[in-house]
C-alpha positions in Angstrom: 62.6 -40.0 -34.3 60.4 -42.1 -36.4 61.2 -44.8 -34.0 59.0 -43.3 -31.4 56.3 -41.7 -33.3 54.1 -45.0 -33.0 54.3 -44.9 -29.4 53.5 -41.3 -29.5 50.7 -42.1 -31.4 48.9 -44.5 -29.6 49.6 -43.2 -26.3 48.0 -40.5 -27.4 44.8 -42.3 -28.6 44.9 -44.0 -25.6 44.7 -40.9 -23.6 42.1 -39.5 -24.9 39.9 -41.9 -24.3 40.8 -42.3 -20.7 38.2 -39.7 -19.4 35.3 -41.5 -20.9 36.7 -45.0 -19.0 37.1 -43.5 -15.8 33.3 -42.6 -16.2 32.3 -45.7 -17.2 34.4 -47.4 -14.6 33.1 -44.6 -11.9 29.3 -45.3 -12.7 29.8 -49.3 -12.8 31.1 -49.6 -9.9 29.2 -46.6 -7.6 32.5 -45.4 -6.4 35.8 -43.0 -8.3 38.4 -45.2 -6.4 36.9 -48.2 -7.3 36.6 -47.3 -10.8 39.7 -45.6 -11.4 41.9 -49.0 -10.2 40.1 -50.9 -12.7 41.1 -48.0 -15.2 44.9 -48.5 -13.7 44.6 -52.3 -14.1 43.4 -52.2 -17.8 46.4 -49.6 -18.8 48.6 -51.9 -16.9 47.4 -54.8 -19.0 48.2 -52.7 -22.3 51.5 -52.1 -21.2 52.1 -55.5 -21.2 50.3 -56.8 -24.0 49.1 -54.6 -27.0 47.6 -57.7 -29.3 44.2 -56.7 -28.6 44.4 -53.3 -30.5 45.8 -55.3 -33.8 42.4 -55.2 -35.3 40.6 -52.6 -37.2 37.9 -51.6 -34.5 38.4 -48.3 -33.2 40.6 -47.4 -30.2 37.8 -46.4 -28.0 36.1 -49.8 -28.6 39.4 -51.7 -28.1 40.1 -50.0 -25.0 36.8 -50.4 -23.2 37.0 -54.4 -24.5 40.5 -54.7 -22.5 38.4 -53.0 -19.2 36.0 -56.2 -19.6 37.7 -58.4 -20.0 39.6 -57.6 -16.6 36.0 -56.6 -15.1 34.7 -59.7 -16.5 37.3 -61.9 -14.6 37.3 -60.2 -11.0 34.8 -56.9 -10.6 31.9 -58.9 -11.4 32.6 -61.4 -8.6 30.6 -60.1 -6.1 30.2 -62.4 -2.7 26.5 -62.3 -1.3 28.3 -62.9 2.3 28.5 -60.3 5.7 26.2 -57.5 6.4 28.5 -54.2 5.8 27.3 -52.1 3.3 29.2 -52.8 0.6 28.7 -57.1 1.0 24.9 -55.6 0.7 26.0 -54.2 -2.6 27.7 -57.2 -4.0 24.7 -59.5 -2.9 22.4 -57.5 -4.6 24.3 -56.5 -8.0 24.9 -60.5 -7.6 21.3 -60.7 -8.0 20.5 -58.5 -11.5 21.3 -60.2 -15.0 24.8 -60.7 -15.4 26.1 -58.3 -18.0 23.1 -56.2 -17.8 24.2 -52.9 -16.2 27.6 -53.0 -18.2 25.3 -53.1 -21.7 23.0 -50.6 -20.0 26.0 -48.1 -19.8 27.4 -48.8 -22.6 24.5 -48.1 -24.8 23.5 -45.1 -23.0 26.2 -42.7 -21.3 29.3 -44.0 -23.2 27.1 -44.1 -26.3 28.4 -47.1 -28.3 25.8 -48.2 -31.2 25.0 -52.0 -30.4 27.5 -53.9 -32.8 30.0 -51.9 -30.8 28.3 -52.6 -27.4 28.7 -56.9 -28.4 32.4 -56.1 -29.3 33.1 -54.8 -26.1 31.4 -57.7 -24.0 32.0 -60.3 -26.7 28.1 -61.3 -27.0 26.0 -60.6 -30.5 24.1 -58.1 -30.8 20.4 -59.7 -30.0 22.3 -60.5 -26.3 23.3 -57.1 -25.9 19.4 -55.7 -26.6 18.6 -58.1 -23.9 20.6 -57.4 -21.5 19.8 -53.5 -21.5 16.2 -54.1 -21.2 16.9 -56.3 -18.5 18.9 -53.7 -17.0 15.9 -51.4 -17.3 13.2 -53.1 -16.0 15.6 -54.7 -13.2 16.9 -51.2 -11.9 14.2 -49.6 -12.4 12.7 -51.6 -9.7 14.8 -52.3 -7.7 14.6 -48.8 -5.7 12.6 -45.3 -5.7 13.7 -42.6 -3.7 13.7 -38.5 -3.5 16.1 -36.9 -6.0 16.8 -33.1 -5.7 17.4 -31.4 -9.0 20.1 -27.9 -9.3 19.4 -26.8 -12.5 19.1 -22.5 -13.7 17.3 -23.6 -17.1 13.9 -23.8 -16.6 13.0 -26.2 -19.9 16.2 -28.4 -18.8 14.8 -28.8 -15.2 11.4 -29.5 -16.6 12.9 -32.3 -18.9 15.0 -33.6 -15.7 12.1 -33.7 -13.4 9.9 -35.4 -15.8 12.6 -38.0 -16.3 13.2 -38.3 -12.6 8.7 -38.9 -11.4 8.6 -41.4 -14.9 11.3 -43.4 -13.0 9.1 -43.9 -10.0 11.3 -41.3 -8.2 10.1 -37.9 -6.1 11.7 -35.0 -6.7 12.2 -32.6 -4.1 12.6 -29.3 -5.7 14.1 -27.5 -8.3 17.3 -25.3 -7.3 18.6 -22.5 -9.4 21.4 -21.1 -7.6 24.1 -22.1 -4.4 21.8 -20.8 -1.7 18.4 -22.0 -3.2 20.6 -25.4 -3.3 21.8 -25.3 0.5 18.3 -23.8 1.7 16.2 -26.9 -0.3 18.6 -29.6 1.2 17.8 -28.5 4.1 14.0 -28.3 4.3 13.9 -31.6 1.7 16.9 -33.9 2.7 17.2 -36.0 -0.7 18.3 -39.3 -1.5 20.0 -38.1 -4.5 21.2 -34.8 -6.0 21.1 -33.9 -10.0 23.2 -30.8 -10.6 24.1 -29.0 -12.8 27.8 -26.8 -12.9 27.2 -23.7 -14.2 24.4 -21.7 -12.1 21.9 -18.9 -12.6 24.1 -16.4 -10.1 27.5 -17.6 -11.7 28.0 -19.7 -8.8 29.4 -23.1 -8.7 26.9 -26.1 -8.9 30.0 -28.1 -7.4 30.6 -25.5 -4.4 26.8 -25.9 -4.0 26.7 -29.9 -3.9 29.7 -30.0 -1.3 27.9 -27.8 0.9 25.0 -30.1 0.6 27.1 -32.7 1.5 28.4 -31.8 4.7 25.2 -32.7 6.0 23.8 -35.7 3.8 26.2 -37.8 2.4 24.3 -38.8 -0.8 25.3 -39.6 -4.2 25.4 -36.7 -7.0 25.4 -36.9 -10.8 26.9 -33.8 -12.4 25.5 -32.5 -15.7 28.3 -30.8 -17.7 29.5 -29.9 -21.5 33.0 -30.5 -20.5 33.0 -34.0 -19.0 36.7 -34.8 -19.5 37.1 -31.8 -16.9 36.2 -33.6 -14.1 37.4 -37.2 -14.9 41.2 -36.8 -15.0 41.5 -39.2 -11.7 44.0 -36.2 -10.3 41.2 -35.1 -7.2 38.1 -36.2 -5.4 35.5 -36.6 -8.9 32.2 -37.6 -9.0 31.3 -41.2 -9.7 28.0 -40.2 -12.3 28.9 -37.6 -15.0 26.0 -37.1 -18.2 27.5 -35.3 -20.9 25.6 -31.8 -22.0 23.2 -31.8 -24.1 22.2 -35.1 -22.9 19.6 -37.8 -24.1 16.7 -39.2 -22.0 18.2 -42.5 -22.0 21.4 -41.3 -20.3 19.1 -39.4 -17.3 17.3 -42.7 -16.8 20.4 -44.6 -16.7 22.7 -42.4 -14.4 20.0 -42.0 -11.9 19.0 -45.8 -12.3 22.7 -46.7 -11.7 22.8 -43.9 -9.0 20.1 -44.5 -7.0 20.7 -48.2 -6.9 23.8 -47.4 -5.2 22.4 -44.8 -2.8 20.5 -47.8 -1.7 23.5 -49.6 -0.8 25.4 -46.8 0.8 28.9 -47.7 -1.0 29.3 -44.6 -3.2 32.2 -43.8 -0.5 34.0 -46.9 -0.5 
């Protein structure tokens, strides 16, 4: 019995942490399959070799260091060749500071402070504030576009849209239940959709969002206060989750990361 408790034990820690990864994965690469095989990869590494967690950093940390190392030897190889979408993508990720959108997401959506941030990527921690305000300005820049917002909270739609128009973007309307959702895509196609999951009516922002979808495959970030919910890998997920209540910094970054994508027309690949 004792014999197994360890394993127990950190399988357990490990599992808990998993969610978080996925999302992290998810929004680095623009795509759930994509991030969820680097997910596999990293819990395949562990399996094989545990040395990395014989330290005293925490097992979150640890466990988003093993992803980067494996991201940092093959998922940031991107080849600027071809003209399909997703050789697009690579040749213009290729293009931003390396590191940059890793530390970006790190700092904001996964919420590491910045020592923990230089663990993961191995840098020190005057790097790390680099690279995130090179991710910024970079991203930022790089594309504006028309983001529709499904949100039953007035002040929290408010906050959203003036996030959204200080990013450069224009938002198309503010949703508050499934039809006012279905009815807005209609009349003001959008480049990206912001929603949230609970609605005014009790209906789904989810149901509303693959509606919307049927007609204009765009990207979506989900706003929820169970994020773990919807990033078990089990079904079709969504690749950009913020975590309710959120920070202004994780808006910003999620529809940075987002919208960069949308540009590329990978998010399905």
């Amino acid at each position: 019995m004792n014999d197994t408790a360890p394993e127990q034990s950190f399988s357990d820690l490990i599992a808990a942490e998993l969610p978080y990864l996925r999302r992290y994965a998810r929004a680095l690469t623009g795509s759930q399959s994509r991030g969820d095989k680097y997910t596999v990869a990293t819990l395949e590494a562990i399996l094989k070799d545990r040395s990395d967690f014989e330290n005293d950093n925490a097992m979150k940390v640890n466990l988003f260091r093993c992803f980067h190392a494996i991201w940092s030897s093959s998922g940031q190889m991107f080849q600027d060749e071809g003209s399909d979408p997703r050789a697009r993508a690579h040749g213009l990720l290729s293009k931003l500071t390396a590191n940059s959108r890793e530390a970006l997401l790190l700092r904001t959506i996964e919420e590491f402070n910045i020592k923990d941030v230089a663990t993961i990527m191995d840098v020190d921690a005057d790097e790390v504030r680099r690279l995130i305000k090179a991710a910024n300005s970079e991203l930022t820049a790089s594309v504006q576009g028309r983001v529709m917002i499904i949100e039953d909270e007035p002040i929290i739609a408010a906050d959203i849209t003036d996030i959204v128009t200080s990013l450069g973007h224009t938002v198309t309307g503010v949703a508050r239940t499934h039809a006012e959702a279905v009815e807005l895509g209609r009349n003001e196609p959008a480049d990206l959709i912001l929603a949230d999951i609970q609605l005014a009516d009790n209906s789904s922002g989810i149901d509303a969002v693959n509606d919307l979808l049927k007609t204009n495959d765009v990207p979506v970030i989900f706003i929820t206060a169970f994020p773990e919910r919807l990033l078990t890998g089990d079904r079709p997920e969504p690749a950009f989750l913020i975590s309710k209540p959120f920070q202004e910094a994780q808006v910003q970054s999620a529809v940075s990361q987002a919208m960069f994508f949308a540009s590329t027309a990978t998010l399905k690949a």
